[in-house]
C-alpha positions as CSV (number, residue, x, y, z in Angstrom):
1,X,56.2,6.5,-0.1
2,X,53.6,6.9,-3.1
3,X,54.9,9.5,-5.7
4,X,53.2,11.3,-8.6
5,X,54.9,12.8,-11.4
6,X,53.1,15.9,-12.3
7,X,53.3,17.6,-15.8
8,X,51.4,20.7,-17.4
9,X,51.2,22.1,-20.6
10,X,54.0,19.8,-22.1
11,X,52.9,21.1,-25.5
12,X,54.4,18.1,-27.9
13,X,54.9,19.3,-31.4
14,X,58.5,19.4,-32.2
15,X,61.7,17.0,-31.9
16,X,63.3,18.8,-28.7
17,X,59.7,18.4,-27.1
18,X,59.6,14.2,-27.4
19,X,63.3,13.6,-26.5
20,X,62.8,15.8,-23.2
21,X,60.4,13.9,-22.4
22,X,61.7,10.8,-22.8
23,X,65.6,12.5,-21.3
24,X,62.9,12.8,-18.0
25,X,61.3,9.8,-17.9
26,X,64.5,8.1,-18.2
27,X,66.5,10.4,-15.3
28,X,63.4,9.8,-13.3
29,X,63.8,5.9,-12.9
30,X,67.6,6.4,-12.5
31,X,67.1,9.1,-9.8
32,X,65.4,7.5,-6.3
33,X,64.0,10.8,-5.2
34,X,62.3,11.3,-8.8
35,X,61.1,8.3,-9.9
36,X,57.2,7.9,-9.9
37,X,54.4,5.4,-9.1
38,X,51.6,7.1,-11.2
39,X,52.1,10.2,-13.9
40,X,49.8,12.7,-14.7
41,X,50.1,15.0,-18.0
42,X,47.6,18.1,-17.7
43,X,46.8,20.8,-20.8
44,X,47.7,21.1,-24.0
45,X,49.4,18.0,-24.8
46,X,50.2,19.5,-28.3
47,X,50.5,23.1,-29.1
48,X,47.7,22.7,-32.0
49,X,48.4,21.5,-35.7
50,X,50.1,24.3,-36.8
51,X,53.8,24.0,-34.6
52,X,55.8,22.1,-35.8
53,X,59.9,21.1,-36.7
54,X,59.4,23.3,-39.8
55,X,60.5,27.1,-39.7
56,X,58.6,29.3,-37.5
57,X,57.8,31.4,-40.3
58,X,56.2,28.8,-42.5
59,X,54.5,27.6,-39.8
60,X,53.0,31.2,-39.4
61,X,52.5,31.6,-42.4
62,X,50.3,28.3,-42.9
63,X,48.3,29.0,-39.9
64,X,47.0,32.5,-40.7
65,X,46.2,31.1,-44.5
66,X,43.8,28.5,-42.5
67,X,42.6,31.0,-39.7
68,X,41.5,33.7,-42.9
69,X,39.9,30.3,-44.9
70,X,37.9,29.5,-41.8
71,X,36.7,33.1,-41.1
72,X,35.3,33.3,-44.5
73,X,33.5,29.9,-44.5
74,X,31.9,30.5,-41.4
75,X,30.9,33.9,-42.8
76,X,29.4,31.9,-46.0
77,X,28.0,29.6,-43.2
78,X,25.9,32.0,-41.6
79,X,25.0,34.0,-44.7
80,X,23.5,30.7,-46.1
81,X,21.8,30.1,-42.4
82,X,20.1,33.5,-42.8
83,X,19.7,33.5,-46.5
84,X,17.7,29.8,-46.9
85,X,15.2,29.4,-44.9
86,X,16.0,25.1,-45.0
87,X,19.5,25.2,-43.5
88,X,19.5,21.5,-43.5
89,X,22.7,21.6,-45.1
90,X,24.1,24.7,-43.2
91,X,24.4,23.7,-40.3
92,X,26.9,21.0,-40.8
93,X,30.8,21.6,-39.4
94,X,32.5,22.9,-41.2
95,X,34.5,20.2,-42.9
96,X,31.3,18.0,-44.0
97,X,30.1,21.9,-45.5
98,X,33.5,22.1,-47.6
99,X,32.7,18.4,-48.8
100,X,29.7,18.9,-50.0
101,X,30.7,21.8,-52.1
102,X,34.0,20.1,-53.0
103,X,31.6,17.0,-54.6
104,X,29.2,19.6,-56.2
105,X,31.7,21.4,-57.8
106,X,30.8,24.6,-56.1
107,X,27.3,24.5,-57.9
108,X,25.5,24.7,-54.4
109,X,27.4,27.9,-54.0
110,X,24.8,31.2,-53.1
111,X,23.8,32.9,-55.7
112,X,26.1,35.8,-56.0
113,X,29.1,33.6,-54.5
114,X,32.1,32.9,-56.7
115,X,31.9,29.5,-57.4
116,X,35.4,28.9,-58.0
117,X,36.8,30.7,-55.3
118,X,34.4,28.7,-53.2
119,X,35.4,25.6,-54.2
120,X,39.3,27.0,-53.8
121,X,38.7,28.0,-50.1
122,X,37.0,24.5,-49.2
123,X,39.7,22.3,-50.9
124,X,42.4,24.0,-48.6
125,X,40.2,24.0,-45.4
126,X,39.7,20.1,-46.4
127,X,43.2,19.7,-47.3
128,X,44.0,21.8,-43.7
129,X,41.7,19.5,-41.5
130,X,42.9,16.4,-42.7
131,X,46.8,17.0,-42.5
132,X,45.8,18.8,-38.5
133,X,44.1,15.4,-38.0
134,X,47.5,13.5,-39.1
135,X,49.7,15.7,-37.4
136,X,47.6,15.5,-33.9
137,X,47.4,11.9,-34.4
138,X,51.0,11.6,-34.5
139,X,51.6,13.7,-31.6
140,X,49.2,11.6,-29.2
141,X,50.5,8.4,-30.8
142,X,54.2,9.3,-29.9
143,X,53.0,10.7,-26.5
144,X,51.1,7.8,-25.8
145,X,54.5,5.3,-26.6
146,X,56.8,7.1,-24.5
147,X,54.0,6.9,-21.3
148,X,53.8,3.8,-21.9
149,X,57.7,2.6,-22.2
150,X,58.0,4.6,-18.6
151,X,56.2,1.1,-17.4
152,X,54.3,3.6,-15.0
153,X,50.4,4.3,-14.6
154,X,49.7,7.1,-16.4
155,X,46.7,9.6,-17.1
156,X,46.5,12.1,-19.3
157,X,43.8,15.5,-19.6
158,X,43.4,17.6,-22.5
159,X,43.6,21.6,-22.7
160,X,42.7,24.1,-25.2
161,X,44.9,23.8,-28.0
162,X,44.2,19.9,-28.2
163,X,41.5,17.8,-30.5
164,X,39.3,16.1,-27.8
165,X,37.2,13.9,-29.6
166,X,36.8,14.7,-33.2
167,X,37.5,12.0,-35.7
168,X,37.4,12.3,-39.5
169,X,34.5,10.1,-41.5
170,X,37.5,7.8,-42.8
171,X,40.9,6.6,-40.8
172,X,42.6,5.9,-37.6
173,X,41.2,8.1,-34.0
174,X,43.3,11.1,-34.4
175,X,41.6,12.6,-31.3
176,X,42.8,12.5,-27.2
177,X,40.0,10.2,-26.9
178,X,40.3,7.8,-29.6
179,X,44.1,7.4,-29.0
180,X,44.4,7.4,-25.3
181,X,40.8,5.8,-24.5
182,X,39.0,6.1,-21.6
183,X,41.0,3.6,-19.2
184,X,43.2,7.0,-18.9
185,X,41.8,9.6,-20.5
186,X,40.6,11.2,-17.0
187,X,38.2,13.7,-19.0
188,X,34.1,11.6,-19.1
189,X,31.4,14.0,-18.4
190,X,29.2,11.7,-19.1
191,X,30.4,9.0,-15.8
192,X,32.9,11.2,-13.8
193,X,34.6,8.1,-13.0
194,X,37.0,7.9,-10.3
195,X,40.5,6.6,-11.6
196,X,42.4,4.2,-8.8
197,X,46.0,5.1,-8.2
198,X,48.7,5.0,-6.3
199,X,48.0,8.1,-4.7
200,X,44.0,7.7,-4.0
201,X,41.0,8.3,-6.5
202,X,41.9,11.0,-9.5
203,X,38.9,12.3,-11.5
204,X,39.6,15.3,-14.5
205,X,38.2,18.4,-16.2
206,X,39.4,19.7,-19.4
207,X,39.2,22.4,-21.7
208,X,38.5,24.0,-23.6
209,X,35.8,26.7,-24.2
210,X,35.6,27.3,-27.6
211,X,36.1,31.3,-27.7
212,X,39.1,30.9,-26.0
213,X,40.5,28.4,-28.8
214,X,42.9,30.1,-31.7
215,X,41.0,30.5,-34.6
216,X,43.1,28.8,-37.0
217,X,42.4,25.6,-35.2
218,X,39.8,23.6,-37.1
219,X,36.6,24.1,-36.3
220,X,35.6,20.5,-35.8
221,X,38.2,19.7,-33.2
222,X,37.1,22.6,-31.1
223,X,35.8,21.1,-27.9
224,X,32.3,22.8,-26.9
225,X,32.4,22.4,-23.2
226,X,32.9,24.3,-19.8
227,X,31.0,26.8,-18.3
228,X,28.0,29.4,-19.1
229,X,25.9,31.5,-17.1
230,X,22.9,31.7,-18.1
231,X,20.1,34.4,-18.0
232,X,16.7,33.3,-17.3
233,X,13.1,34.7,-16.1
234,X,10.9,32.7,-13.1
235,X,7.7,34.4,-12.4
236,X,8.9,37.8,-13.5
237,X,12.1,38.0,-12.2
238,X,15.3,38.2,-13.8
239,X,17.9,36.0,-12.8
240,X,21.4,36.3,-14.5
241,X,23.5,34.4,-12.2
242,X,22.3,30.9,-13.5
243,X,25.3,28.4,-13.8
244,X,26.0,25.8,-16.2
245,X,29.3,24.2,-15.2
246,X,30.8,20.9,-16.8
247,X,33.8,20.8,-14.3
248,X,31.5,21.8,-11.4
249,X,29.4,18.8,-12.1
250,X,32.2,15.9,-12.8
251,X,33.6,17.0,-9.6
252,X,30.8,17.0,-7.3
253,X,29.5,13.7,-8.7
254,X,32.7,12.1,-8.4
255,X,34.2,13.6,-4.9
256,X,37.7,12.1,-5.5
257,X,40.9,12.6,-3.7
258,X,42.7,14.6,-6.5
259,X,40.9,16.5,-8.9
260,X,43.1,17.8,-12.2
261,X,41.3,20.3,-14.0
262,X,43.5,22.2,-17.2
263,X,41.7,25.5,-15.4
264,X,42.5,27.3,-11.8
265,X,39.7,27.6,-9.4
266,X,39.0,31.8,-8.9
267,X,41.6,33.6,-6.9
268,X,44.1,31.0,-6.8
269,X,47.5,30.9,-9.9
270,X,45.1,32.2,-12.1
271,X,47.3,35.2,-13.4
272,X,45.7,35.2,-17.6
273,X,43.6,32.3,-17.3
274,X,39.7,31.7,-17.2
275,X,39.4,30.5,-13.9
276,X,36.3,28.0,-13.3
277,X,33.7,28.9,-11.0
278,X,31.9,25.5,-10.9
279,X,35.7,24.2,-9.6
280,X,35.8,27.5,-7.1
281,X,31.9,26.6,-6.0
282,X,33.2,22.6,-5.8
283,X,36.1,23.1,-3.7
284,X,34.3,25.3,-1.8
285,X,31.5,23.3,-0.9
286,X,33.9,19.9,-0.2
287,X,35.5,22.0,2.2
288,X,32.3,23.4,4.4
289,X,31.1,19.5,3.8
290,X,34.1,18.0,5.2
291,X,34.7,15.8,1.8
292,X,37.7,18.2,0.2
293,X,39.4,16.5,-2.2
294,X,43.6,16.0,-0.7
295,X,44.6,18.3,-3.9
296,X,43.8,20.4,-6.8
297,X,46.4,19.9,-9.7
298,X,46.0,22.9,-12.6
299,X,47.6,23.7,-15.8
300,X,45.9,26.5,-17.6
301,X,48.8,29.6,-17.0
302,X,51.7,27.6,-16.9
303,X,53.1,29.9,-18.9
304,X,52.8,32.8,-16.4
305,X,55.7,32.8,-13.8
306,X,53.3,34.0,-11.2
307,X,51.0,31.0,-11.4
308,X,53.9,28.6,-10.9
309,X,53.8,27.4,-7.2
310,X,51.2,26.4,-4.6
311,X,48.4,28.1,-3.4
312,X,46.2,27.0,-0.1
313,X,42.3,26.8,-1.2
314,X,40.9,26.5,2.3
315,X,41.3,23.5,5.2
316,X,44.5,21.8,3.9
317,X,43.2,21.8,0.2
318,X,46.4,22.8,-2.0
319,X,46.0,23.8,-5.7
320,X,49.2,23.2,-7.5
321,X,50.0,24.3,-11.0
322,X,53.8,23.4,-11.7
323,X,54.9,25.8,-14.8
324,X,55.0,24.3,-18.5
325,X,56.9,21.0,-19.5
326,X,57.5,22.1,-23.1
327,X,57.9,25.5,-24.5
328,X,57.3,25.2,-28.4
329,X,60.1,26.5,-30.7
330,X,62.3,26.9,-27.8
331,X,65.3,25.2,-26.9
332,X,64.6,25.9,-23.2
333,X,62.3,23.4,-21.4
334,X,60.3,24.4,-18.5
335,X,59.2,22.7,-15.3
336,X,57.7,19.7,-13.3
337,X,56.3,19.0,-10.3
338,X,57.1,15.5,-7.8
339,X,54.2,14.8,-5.3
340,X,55.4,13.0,-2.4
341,X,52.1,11.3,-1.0
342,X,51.8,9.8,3.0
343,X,53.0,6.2,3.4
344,X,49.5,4.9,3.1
345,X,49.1,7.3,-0.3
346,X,46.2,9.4,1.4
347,X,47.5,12.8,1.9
348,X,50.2,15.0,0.2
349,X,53.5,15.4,2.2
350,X,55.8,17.1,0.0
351,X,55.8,18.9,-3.8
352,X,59.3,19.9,-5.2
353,X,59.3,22.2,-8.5
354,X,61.8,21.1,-10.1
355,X,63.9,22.7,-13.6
356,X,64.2,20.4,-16.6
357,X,67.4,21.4,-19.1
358,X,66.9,20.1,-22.1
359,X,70.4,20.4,-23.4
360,X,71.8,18.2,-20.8
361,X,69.0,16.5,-19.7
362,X,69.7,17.5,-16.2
363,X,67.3,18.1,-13.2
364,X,67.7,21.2,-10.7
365,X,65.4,22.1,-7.7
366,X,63.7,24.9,-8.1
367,X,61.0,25.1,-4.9
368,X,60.3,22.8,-2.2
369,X,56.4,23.3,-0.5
370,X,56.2,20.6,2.6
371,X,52.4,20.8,3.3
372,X,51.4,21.2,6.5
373,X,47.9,21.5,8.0
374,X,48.4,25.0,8.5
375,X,49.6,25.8,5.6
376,X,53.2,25.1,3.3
377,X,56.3,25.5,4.1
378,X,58.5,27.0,1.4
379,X,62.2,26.3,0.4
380,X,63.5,27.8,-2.9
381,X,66.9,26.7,-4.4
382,X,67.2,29.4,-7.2
């Protein structure tokens, strides 16, 4: 029968986090009951530029350094936006702002600004972006090598902590999209394409909205998408409940067996999470329609214990968010999820949670959901 191996929030950035991985991938084509036809990889595929195999403490100390640089350039930013009244040059990113000070020497600096302490604060946000850009490049690079030796389809879906698309004026894609490209990136607002697998049509929905992202990522790889509700007036009346949803709109073009968004719909394993309502309105609306997609596969919350598991949207649709792959900075690695599909690959049978240790590379099962039309049945092992 069809299989999908299911991973959230592996959060790639150290050592321990790669040779799990590849431990897994390995055990899974040894082990019959494991071994996939298609893997997916949901959320956060690194844990941001700024967690690595250096000591914890360095690495905190680097990131706050960047997070108070940034604060202060976008103040400068917007004191120059409200200051000139041509902000032709102000409202660049951040990173082309820092250049152009960087090449003037500081001399385009506000009056009353410290030039030289100016110019210091932009080389180290410039030195900052660049080395983020290297360091997420290598992540997705070595990410991308170990999917691909597994000689399995694979897609992969960015969450908030990743660089979607962002991609310095000068040298190799450093970004989700320009590594993985779009044959598996499942993240295209712009198509909604419907992947073909092995288990039926996948379509995605990333993150991340940019207030949610940590501020000592770089501004520039912040992705600027998801949802808003607008407020708007029509013939006198006020209307505040006016949706703009990105994942509300890839998944009602697309209508695809299996939709992977990085967030929850409302009400459903989103303990700490921003859940999406265009999902929740989707999902809703497939169901009355008769059109549901066969399952819902999350990531944001992995973290949290109390989103790990399976919870029934409505008429057989099951959203699933399997706990975190990779824990950064940890020795202890988290958990995965194995989708048994129907013979023919059009309906979910089975999902078993299973534990990942790291230190021995073994495999224990954790939870066993066999899902039923009238809901799953639950087995745990702990």
């Amino acid at each position: 029968m069809p299989r999908l191996l299911y991973l959230a929030e592996p959060r790639l950035c150290t050592e321990i986090g790669f040779r799990s991985l590849e431990s897994l991938l390995k055990r899974s084509e040894e082990d019959v009951t494991l071994r996939p036809n298609v893997i997916i990889v949901n959320g956060n595929l690194s844990a941001g530029p700024f967690v690595t195999d250096t000591k914890e403490e360095v690495a905190r100390k680097e990131a706050e350094t960047f997070a108070s640089i940034k604060e202060d350039l976008k103040a400068y930013r917007e004191q120059a936006r409200t200051t000139i009244s041509d902000d032709t040059n102000y409202g660049l990113s951040l990173y082309n702002l820092c250049k152009q000070i960087v090449d003037s020497r500081g001399s385009c600096a506000l009056f009353g600004v410290n030039r030289s302490t100016l110019l210091e604060i932009a080389k180290i946000y410039i030195k900052g972006v660049e080395e983020s850009n290297r360091r997420m490049r290598t992540t997705y690079e070595r990410l991308q090598n170990i999917l691909e030796k597994s000689g399995r389809p694979f897609f992969v879906l960015h969450g908030n902590l990743d660089n979607l698309s962002y991609e310095l004026p000068s040298g190799k894609p450093s970004s989700v999209a320009g590594v993985f490209g779009s044959t598996v990136l499942l993240h295209n607002p712009e198509t909604s394409p419907n992947f073909d697998s092995p288990v039926g049509s996948v379509v995605g929905s990333g993150g991340a909205y940019d207030n949610l992202t940590p501020v000592e990522t770089p501004d520039e790889f912040v992705s600027h998408i998801g949802e808003r509700v607008y407020r708007e007036v029509k013939a006198g009346v006020e209307n505040i409940g006016t949706l703009w949803s990105e994942p509300g709109r890839i998944f009602g073009r697309a209508k695809a067996d299996i939709v992977v968004s990085y967030m929850p719909p409302l009400e459903h394993l989103d303990y700490g999470s921003a859940p999406s309502i265009g999902l929740t309105r989707y999902l809703d609306s497939a169901c009355r329609e008769g059109n549901a997609p066969k399952l819902c596969l999350c990531a944001q919350g992995a973290l949290d214990k109390r989103n790990i598991g399976i919870s029934r949207f409505d008429r057989g649709v099951y959203v699933l968010n399997p706990g975190s792959f990779g824990v950064p900075n940890t020795e202890s690695m988290g958990t995965f999820a194995v989708i048994d599909f129907s013979e023919k690959g059009d309906y979910p049978r089975r999902a078993m949670i299973y534990s990942f240790d790291q230190s021995d590379s073994s495999v224990k099962k954790r939870t066993e959901f066999r899902l039923t039309s009238s809901g799953p049945v639950i087995k745990n092992f702990d």
